[in-house]
C-alpha positions as CSV (number, residue, x, y, z in Angstrom):
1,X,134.4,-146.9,98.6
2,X,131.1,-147.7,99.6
3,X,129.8,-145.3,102.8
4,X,128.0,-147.2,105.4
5,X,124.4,-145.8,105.6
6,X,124.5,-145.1,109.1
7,X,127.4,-144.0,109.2
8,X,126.8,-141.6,105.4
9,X,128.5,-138.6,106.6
10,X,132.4,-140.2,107.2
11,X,134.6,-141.7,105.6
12,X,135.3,-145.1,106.5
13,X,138.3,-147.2,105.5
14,X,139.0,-150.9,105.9
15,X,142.0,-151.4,104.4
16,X,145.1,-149.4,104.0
17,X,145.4,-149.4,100.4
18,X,142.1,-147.2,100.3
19,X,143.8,-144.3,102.3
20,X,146.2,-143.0,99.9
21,X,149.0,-143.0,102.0
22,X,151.4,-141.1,99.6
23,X,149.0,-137.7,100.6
24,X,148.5,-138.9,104.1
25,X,152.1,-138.6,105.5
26,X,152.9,-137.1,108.9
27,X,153.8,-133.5,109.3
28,X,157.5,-132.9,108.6
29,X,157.9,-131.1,112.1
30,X,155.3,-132.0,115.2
31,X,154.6,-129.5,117.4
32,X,156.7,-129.9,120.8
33,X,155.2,-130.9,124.0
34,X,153.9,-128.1,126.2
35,X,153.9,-125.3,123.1
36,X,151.4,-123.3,123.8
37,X,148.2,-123.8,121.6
38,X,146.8,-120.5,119.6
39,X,145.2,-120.0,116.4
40,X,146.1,-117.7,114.1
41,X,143.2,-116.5,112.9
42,X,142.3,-113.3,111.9
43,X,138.7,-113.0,112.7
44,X,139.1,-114.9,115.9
45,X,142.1,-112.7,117.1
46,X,139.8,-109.6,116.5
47,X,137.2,-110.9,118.3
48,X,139.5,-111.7,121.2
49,X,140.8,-108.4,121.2
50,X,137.1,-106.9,121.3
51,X,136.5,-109.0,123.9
52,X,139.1,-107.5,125.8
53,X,138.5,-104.1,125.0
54,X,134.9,-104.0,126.4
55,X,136.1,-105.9,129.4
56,X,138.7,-103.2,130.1
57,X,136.1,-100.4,129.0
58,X,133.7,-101.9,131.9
59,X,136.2,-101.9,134.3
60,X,137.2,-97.8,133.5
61,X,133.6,-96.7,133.8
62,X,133.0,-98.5,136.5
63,X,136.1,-98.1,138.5
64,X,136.5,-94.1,136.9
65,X,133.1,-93.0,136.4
66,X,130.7,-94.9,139.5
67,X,132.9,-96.0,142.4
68,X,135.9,-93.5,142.7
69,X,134.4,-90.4,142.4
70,X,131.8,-91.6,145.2
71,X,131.5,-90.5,149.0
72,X,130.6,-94.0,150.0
73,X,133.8,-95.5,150.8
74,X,132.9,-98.9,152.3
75,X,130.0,-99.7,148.7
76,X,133.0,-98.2,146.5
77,X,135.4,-100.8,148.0
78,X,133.0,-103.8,148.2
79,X,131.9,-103.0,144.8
80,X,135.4,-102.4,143.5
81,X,136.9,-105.6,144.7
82,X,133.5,-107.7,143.8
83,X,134.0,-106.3,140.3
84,X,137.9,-106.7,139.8
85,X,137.5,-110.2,141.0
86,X,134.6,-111.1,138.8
87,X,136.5,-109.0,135.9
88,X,139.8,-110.9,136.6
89,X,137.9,-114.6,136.6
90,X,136.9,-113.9,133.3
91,X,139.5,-112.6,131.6
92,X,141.5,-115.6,133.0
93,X,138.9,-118.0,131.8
94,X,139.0,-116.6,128.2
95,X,143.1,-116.7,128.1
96,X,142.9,-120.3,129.3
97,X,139.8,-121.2,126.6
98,X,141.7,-119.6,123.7
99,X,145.3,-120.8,124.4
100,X,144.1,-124.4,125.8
101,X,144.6,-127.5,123.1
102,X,140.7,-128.3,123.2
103,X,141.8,-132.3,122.4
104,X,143.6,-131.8,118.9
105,X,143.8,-135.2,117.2
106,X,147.1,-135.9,115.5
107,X,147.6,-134.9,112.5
108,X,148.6,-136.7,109.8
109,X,148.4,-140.4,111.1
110,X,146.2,-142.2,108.7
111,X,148.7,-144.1,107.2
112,X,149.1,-147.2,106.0
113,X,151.9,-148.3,108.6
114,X,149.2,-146.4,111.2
115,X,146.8,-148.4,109.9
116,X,148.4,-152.1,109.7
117,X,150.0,-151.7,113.6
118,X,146.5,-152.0,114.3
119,X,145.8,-155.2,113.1
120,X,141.9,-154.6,112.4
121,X,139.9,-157.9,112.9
122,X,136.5,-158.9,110.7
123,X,133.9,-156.2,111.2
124,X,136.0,-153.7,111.9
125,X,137.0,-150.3,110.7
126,X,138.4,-146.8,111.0
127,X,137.1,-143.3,110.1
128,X,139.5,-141.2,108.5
129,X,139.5,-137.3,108.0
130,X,139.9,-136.3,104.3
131,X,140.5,-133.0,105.3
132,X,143.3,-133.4,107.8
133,X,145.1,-136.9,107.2
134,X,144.0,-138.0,110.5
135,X,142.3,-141.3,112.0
136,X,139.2,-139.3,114.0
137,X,138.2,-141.7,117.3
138,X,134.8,-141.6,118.3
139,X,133.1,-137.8,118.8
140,X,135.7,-136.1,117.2
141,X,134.4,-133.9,114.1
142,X,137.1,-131.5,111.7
143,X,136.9,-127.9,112.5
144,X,137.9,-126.0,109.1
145,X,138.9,-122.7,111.2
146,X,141.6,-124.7,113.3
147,X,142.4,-127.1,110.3
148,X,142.5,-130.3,112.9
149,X,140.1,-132.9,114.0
150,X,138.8,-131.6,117.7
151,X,137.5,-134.6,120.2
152,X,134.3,-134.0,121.3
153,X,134.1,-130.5,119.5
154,X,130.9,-128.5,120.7
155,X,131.4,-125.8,118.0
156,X,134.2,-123.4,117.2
157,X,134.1,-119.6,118.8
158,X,135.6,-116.6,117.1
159,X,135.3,-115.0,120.6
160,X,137.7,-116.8,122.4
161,X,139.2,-117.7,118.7
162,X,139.3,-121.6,119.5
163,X,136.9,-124.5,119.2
164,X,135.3,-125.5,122.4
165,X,136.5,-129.5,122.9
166,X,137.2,-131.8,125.3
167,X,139.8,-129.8,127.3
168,X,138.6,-126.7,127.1
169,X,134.9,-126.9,127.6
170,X,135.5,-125.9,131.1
171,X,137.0,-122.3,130.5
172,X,134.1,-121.6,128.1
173,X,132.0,-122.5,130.2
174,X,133.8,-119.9,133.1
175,X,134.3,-117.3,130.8
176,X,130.3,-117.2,129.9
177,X,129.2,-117.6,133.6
178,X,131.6,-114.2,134.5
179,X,130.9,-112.1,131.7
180,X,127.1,-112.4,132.5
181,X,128.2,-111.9,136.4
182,X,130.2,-108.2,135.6
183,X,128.0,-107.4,133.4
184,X,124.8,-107.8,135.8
185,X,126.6,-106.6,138.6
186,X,127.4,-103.8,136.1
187,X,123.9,-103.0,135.5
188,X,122.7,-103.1,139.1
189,X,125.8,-100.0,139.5
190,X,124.6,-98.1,136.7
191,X,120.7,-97.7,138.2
192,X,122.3,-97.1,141.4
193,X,124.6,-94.5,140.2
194,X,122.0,-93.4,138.1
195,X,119.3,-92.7,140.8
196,X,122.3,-91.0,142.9
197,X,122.7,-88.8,140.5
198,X,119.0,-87.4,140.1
199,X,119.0,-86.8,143.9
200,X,121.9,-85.1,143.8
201,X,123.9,-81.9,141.8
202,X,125.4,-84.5,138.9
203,X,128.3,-82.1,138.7
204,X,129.4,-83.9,142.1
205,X,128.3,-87.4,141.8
206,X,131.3,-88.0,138.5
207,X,134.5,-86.7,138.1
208,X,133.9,-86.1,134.3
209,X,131.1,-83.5,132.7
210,X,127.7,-85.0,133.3
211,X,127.0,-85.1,129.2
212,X,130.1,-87.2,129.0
213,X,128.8,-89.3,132.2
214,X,125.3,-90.2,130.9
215,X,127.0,-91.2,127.6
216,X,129.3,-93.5,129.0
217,X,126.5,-95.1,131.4
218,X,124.5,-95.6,128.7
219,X,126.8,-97.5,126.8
220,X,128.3,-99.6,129.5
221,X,124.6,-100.2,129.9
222,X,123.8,-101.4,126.4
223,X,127.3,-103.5,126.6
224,X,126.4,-105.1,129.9
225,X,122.3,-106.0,129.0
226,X,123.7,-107.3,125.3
227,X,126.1,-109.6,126.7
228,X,124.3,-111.2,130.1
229,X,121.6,-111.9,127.1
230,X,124.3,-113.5,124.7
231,X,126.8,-114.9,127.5
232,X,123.6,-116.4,129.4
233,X,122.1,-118.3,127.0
234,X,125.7,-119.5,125.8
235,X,126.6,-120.6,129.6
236,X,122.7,-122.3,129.8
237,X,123.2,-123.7,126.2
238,X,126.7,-125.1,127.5
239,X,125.5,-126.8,131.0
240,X,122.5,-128.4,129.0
241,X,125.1,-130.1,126.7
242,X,127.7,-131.2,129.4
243,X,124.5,-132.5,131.7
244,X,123.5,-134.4,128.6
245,X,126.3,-135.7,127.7
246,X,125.3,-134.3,123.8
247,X,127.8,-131.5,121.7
248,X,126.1,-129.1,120.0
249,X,127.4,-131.3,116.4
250,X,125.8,-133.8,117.8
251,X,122.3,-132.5,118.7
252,X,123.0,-131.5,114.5
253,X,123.6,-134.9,113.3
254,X,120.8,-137.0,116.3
255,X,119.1,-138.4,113.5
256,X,122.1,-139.9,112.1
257,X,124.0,-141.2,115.3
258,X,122.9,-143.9,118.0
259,X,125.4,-143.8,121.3
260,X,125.3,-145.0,124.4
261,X,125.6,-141.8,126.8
262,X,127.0,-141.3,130.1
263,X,125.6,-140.4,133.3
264,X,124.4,-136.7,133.9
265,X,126.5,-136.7,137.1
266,X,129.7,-138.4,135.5
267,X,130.0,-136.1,132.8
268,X,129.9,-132.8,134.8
269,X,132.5,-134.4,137.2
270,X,134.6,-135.0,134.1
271,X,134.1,-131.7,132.5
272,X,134.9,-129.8,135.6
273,X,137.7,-131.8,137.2
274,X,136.1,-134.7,140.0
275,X,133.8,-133.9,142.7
276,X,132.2,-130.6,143.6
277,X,134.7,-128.2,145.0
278,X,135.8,-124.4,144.6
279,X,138.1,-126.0,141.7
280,X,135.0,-125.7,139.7
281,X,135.0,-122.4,139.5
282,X,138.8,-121.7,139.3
283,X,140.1,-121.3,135.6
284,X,143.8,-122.3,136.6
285,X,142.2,-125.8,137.7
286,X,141.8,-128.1,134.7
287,X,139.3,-130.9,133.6
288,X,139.2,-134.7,134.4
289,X,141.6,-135.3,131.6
290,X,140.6,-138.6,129.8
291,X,143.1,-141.7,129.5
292,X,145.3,-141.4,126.6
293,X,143.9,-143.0,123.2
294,X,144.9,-146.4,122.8
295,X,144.6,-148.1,119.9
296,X,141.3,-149.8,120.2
297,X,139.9,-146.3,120.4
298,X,140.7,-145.5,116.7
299,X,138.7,-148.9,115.5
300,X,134.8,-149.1,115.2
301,X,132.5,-151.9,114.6
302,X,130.7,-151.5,111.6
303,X,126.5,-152.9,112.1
304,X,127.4,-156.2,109.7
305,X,129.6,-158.5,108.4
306,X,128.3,-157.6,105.0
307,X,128.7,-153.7,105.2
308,X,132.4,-154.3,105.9
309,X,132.6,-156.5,103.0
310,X,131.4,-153.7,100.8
311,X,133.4,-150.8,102.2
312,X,136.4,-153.5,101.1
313,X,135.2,-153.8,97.4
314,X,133.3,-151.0,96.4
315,X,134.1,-147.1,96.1
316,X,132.2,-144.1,95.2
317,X,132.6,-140.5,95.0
318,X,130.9,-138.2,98.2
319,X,127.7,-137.0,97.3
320,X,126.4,-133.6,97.9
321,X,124.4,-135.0,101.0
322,X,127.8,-136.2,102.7
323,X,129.3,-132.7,101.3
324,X,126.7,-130.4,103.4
325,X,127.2,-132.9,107.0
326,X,130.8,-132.3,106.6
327,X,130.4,-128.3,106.3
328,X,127.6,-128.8,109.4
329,X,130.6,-130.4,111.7
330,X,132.0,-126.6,112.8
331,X,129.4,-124.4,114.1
332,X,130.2,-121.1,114.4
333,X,128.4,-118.7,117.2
């Protein structure tokens, strides 16, 4: 098979005979409707569990070491609920990032009775997935971690353990802008607590020994200035994308691809589910969910007549150039 030059880093089949249908056959046992999505992982389920574990540690020296303990009733209760709300968003977010389906293609339907229901007319074609059997539709790139093709993949995250797609862009984007919101907020506490204490006896500003104190501020205080760096320039990285309508793949592979893009506007009413409301910021409020692919959407038109005449005549193994775009379409963080 001959590979398109614009086109160099998919694989792009005309006819059905080319796909080998005997190893593309459907998965014996489809996964039912509304099973919840998760990824067995092992790296991503430790970072999810890390992730969880300096949450909760934030919230016990916060709630345990600064706010309790203190004589200020009305700043421990503002702070407290402030925190726990913030805390709570975030945690929600990441639960709803991690077990969302971020727009799995299916697997396993490149086949040649797949292929010839769609009747493909001169100039056209369709870009299978070597990897996963699967016809990918415009935007969608494999991720080797979750073993599927992902629509409009961004990049795959061992934090929340998922790729960041289509449907779940959202809740990365929610969990990011909370973790750097406790964990300023966080910091602000600690220098408050902090110059408390040097006015005052430090035996009565904590319930625990003031050597076990400072040690526990000073981590929560490397924790929190690490991660508004890391989650800030993640949630910064992430609007950029969705206001230009551009995945982080594709800023990769620029050089490669011509589209037409959407409106700035459009796409952050898409991504975040219609006009601008409070359902923005709520992680139990999903996405402008796309129509369902029909099939037109699993057909391209190749540049000329001629370059679909070769991709019908001529094949050839991948070359090593084709072999290093493919490993560039998951990015990890």
């Amino acid at each position: 098979m001959m590979l398109i030059p614009t086109h160099h880093f998919r694989d792009i089949e005309r006819k059905p005979e080319y796909l080998q249908p005997e190893k593309c056959i459907p998965p014996p046992h489809s996964r039912p409707a509304g099973t919840m999505w998760f990824i067995r992982d092992g790296c991503g389920i430790a970072c999810a569990i890390v992730t969880w574990f300096l949450v909760l540690y934030a919230e016990f020296v916060v709630l345990f070491v600064m706010l309790i303990p203190s004589r200020d009733y009305v700043y421990s209760v503002i702070n407290g609920l402030v925190f726990n709300l913030l805390a709570f968003l975030a945690l929600a977010s990441h639960c709803r990032a991690m077990l969302t389906d971020p727009g799995a293609v299916p697997k396993g339907n490149a086949t040649k009775e797949f292929i010839e229901s769609l009747q493909l007319k001169p100039g056209q074609v369709v870009y299978k997935c070597p990897k996963c059997c699967s016809i990918k539709p415009d935007r969608a790139h494999h991720c080797s971690v979750c073993k599927r093709c992902i629509r409009k993949m961004d990049h795959h995250c061992p934090w929340v353990n998922n790729c960041v797609g289509e449907n779940n862009q959202k809740y990365f984007v929610l969990f990011t802008m909370y973790i750097a919101l406790i964990s300023l907020h966080a910091l602000i506490m600690v220098g408050f607590h902090f110059l408390h204490c040097f006015e005052e006896d430090w035996t009565k500003c904590s319930s625990f020994s003031p050597p076990t104190t400072v040690i526990l501020l000073i981590l929560l205080c490397f924790e929190g200035l690490l991660f508004l760096i890391f989650t800030s320039v993640m949630f910064g990285t992430q609007v950029h994308s969705i206001c230009t309508d551009e995945t982080g793949i594709e800023r990769l592979q620029r050089k490669n691809q011509r589209r037409q893009r959407r409106g700035s506007w459009k796409s952050v009413k898409e991504t975040f589910g219609g006009d601008f409301s409070l359902n923005w910021f709520n992680p139990f409020s999903g996405p402008s969910h796309p129509k369902p692919l029909s099939d037109r959407d699993w057909v391209r038109q190749v540049s000329s007549v001629s370059d679909t005449e070769n991709t019908e005549t001529t094949t050839e193994e991948p070359s090593e150039e084709r072999k290093d775009l493919d490993s560039a379409e998951v990015v990890q963080e």
